[in-house]
C-alpha atoms as a printed R data frame, in Angstrom:
    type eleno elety resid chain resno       x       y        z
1   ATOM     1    CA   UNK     A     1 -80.361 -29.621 -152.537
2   ATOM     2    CA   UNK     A     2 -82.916 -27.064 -150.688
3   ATOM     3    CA   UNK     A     3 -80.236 -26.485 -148.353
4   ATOM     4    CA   UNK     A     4 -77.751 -25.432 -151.369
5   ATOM     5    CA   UNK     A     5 -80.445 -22.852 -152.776
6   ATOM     6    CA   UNK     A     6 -81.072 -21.457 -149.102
7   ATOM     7    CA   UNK     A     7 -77.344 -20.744 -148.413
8   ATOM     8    CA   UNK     A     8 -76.662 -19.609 -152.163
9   ATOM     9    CA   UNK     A     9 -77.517 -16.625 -150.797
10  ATOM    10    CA   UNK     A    10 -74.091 -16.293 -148.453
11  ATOM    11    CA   UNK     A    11 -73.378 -14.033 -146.085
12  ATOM    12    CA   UNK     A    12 -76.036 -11.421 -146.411
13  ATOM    13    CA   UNK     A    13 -78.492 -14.539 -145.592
14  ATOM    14    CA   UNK     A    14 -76.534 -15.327 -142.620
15  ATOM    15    CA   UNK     A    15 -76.302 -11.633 -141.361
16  ATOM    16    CA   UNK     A    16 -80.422 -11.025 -142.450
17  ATOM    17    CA   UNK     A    17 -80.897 -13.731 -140.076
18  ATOM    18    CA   UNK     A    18 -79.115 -13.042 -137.133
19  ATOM    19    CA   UNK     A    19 -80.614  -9.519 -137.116
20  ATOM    20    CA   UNK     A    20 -84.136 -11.420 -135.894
21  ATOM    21    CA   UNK     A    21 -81.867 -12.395 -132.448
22  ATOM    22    CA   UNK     A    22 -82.607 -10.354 -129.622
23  ATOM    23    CA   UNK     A    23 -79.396  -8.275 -128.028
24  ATOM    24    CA   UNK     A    24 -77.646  -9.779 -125.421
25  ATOM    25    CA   UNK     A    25 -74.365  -9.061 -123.425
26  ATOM    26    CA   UNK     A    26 -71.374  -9.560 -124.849
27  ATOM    27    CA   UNK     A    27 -69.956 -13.067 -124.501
28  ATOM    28    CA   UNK     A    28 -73.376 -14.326 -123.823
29  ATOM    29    CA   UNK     A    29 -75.903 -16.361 -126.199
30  ATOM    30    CA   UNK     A    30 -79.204 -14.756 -127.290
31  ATOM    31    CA   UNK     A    31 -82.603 -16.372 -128.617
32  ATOM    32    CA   UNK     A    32 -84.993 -14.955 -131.501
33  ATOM    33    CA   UNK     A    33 -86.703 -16.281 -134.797
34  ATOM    34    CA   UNK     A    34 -83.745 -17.218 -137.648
35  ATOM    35    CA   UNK     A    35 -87.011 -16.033 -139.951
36  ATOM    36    CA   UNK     A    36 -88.187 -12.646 -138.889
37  ATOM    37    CA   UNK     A    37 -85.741 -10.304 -140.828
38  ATOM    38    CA   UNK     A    38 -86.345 -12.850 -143.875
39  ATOM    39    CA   UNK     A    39 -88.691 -11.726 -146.421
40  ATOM    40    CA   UNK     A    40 -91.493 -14.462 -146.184
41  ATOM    41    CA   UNK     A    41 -90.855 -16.826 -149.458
42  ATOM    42    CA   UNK     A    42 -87.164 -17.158 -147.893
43  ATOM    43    CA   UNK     A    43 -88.245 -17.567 -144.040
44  ATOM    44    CA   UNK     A    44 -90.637 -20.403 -145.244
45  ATOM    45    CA   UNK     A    45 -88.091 -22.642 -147.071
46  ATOM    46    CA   UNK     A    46 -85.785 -21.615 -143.883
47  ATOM    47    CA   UNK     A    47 -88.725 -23.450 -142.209
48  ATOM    48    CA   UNK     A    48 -89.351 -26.246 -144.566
49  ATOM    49    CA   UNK     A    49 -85.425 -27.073 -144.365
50  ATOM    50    CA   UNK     A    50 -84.936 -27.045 -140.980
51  ATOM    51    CA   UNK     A    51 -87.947 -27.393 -138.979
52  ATOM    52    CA   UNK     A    52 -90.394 -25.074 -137.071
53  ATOM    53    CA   UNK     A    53 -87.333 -24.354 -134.097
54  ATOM    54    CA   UNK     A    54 -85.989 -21.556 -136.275
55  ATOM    55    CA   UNK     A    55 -88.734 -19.765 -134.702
56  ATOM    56    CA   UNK     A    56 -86.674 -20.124 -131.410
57  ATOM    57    CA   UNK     A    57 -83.234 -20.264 -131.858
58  ATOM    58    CA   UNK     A    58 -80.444 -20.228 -129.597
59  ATOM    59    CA   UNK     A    59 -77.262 -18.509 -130.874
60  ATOM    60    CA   UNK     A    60 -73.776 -17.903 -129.416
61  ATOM    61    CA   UNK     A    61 -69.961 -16.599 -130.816
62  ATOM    62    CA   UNK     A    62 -67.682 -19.086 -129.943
63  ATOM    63    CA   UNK     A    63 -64.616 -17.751 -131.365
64  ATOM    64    CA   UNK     A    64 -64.645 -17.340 -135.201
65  ATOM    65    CA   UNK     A    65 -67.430 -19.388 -135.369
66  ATOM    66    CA   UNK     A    66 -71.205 -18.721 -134.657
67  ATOM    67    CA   UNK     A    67 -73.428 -21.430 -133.449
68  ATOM    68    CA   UNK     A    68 -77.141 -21.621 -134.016
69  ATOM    69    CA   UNK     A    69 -79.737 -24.276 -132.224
70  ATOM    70    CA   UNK     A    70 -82.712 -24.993 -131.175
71  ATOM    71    CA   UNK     A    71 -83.795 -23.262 -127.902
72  ATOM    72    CA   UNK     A    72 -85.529 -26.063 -126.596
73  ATOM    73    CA   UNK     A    73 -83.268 -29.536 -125.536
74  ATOM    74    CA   UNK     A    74 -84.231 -32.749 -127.024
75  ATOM    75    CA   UNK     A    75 -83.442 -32.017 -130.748
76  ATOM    76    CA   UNK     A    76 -80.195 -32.855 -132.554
77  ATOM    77    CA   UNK     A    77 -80.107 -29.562 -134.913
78  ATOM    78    CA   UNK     A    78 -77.349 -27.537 -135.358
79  ATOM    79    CA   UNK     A    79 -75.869 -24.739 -137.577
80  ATOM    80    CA   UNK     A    80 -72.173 -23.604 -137.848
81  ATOM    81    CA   UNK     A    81 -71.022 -21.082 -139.848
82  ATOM    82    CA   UNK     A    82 -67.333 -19.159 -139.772
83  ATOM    83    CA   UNK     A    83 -67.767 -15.361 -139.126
84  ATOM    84    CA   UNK     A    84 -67.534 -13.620 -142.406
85  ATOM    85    CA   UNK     A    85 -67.370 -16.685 -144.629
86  ATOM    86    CA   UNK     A    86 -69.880 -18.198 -146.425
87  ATOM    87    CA   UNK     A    87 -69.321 -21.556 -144.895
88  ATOM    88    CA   UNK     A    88 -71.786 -23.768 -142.867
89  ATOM    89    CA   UNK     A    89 -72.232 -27.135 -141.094
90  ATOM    90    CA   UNK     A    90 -75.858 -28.601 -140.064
91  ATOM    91    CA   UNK     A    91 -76.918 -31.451 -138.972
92  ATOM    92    CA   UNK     A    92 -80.297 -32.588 -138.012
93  ATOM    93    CA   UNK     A    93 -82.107 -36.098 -136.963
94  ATOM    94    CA   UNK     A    94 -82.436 -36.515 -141.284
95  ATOM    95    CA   UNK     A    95 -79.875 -34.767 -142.109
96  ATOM    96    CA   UNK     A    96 -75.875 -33.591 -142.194
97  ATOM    97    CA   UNK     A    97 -74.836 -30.864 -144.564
98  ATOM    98    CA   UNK     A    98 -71.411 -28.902 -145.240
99  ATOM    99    CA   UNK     A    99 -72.244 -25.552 -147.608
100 ATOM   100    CA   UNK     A   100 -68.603 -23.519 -148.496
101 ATOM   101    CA   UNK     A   101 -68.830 -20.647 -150.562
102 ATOM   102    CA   UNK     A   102 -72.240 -20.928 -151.377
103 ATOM   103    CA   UNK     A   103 -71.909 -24.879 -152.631
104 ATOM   104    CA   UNK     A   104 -73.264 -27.556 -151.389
105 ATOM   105    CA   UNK     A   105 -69.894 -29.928 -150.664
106 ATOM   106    CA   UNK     A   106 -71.317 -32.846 -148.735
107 ATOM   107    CA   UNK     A   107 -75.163 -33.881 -147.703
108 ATOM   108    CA   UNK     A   108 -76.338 -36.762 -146.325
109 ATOM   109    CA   UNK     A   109 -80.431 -37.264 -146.709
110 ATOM   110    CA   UNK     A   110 -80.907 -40.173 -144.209
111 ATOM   111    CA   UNK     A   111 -84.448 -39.914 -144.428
112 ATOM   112    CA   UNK     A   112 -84.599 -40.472 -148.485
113 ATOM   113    CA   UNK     A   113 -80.978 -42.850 -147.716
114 ATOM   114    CA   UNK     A   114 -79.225 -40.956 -150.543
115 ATOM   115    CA   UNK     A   115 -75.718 -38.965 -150.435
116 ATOM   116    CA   UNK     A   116 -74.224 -35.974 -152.464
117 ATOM   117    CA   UNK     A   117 -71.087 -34.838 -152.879
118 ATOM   118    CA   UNK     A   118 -69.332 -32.377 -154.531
119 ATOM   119    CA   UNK     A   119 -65.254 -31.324 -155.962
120 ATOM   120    CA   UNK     A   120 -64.397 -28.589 -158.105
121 ATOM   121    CA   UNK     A   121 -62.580 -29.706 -161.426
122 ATOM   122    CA   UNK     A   122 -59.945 -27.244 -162.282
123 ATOM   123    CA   UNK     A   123 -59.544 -29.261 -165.749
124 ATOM   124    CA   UNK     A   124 -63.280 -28.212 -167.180
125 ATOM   125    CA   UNK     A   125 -63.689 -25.620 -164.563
126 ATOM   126    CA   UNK     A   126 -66.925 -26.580 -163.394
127 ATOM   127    CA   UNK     A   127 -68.347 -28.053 -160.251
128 ATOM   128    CA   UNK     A   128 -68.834 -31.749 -160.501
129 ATOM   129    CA   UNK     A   129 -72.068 -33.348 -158.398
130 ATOM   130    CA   UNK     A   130 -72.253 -36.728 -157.549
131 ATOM   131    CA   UNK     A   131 -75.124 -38.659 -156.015
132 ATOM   132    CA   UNK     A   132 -75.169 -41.934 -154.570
133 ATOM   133    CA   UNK     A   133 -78.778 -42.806 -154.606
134 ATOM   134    CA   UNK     A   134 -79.209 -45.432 -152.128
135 ATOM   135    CA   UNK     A   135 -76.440 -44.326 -149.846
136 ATOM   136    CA   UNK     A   136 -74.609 -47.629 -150.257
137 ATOM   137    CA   UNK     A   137 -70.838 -46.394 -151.265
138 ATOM   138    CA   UNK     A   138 -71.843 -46.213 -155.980
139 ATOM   139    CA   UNK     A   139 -72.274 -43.188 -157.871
140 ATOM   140    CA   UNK     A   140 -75.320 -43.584 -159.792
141 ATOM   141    CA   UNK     A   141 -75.648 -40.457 -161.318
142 ATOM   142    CA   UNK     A   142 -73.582 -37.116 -161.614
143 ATOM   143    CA   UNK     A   143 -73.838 -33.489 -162.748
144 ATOM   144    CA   UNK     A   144 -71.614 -31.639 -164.658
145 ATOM   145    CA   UNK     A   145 -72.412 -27.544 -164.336
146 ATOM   146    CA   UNK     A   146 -71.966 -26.276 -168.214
147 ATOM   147    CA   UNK     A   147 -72.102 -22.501 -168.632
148 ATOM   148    CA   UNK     A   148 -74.006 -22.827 -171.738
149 ATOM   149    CA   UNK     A   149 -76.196 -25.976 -171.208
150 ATOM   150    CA   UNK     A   150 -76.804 -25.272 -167.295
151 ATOM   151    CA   UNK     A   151 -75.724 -28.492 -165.845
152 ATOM   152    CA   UNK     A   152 -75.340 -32.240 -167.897
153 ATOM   153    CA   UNK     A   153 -76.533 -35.450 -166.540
154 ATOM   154    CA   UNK     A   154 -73.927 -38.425 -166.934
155 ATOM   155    CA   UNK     A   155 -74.317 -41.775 -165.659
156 ATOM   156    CA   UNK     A   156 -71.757 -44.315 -165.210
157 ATOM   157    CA   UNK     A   157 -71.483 -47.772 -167.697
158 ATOM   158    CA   UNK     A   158 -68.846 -50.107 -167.683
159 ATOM   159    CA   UNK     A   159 -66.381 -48.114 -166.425
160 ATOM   160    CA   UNK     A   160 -67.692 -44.748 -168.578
161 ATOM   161    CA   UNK     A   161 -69.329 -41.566 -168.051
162 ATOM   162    CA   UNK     A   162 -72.781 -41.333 -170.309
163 ATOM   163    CA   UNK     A   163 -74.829 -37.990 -170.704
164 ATOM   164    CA   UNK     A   164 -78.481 -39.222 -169.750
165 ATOM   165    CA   UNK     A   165 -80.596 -37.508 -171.988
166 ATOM   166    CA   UNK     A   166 -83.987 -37.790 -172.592
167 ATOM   167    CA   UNK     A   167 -85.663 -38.515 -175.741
168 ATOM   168    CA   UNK     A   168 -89.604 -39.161 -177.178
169 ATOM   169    CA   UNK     A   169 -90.462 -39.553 -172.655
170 ATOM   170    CA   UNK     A   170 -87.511 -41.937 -172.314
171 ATOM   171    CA   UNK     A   171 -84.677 -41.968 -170.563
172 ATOM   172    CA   UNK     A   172 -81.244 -42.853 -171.722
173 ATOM   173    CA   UNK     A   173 -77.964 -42.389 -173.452
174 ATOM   174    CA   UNK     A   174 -76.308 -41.948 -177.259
175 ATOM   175    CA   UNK     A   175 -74.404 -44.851 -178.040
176 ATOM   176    CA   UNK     A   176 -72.427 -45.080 -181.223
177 ATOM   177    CA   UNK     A   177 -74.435 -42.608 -182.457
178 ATOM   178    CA   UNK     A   178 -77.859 -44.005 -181.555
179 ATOM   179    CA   UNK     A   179 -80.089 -43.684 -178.825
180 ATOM   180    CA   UNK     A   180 -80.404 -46.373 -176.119
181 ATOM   181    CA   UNK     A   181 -81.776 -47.208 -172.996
182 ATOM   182    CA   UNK     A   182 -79.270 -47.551 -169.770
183 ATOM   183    CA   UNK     A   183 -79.876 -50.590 -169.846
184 ATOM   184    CA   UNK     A   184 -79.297 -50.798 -173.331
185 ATOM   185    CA   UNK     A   185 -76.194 -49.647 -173.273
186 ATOM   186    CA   UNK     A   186 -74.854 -51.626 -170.178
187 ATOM   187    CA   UNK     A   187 -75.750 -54.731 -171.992
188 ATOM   188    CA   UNK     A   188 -73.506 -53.735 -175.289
189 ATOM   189    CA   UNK     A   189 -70.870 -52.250 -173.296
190 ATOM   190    CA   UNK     A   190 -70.687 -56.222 -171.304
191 ATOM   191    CA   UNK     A   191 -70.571 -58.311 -174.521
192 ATOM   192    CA   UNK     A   192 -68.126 -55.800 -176.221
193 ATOM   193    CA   UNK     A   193 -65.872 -56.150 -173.496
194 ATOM   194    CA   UNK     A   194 -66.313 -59.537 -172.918
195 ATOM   195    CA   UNK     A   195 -65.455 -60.148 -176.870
196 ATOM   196    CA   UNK     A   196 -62.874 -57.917 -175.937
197 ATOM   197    CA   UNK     A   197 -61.663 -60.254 -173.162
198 ATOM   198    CA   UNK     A   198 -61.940 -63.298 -174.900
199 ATOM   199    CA   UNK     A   199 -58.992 -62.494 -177.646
């Protein structure tokens, strides 16, 4: 999530950016590059994430809220943030995005057809990522952030949570103390429940 690294950097991003607007009266909108008071590794990925119209932005304070565009008409951009928050909304022709407190909640890659989402879990204390790949309602895969281990990969089988782990260039999961492939694992996970059923 580029988008996720970009805003990690919260409200001083947000106020290093506006500072490349040129004044304007109060009440009234102003235009400048999102970029220029960036340093340049962090104006390019601005770039690369939203296009080459952060160049020539159109921002306005509509109450609590400041909006950010594209100056030119024709392209479905858009930035919201809440004045002294570290919360923002964008959504672009590929993309829709909701960042709060410097996480990535919700994004929607319509380009690559795969959706994210994210919850807090009070019982491990961690954020919890989940990513449906082919933006067609499953969870495929999920990350768990671990303060030690950075964050751990789990995939779901029959009805479980898996770590994916990789092992000799494979990818897969321990089961019953031995390594498997997914698919592995799906298939022995089937016939013991059907076993399972069948009693």
């Amino acid at each position: 999530m580029k988008l996720g690294i970009l805003f990690s950097f919260g409200a001083g991003f947000l106020a290093a950016m506006i500072v490349g607007f040129r004044p304007a009266p109060i009440g009234e909108c102003r235009e400048g590059d999102m970029g220029s008071a960036l340093n340049a590794g962090t104006g390019h990925t601005l770039e690369e994430t939203f296009g080459a119209w952060v160049h020539k932005a159109r921002q306005c304070h509509v109450g609590d809220y400041l909006v950010i565009a594209p100056a030119a008409t024709g392209q479905p951009d858009i930035i919201v943030s809440r004045t002294g928050k570290t919360f923002y909304f964008r959504t672009s022709g590929d993309q829709t995005s909701i960042i709060d407190d410097g996480h990535p909640l919700y994004e929607w890659d319509r380009k690559e057809k795969m959706i994210t989402y994210s919850a807090y879990d009070d019982s491990r204390k961690s954020w919890v990522e989940n990513y449906d790949l082919d933006a067609d309602g499953s969870i495929e895969v999920r990350t768990i952030e671990s303060g030690r281990d950075g964050k751990i990969k789990e995939v779901p089988v029959s009805k479980r949570w898996l770590p994916l782990i990789s092992q000799n260039g494979r990818s897969g999961t321990v089961l019953n103390g031995r390594f498997v492939t997914i698919d592995e694992a799906r298939t022995a996970l089937a016939s013991a429940a059907s076993l399972q059923s069948d009693r």
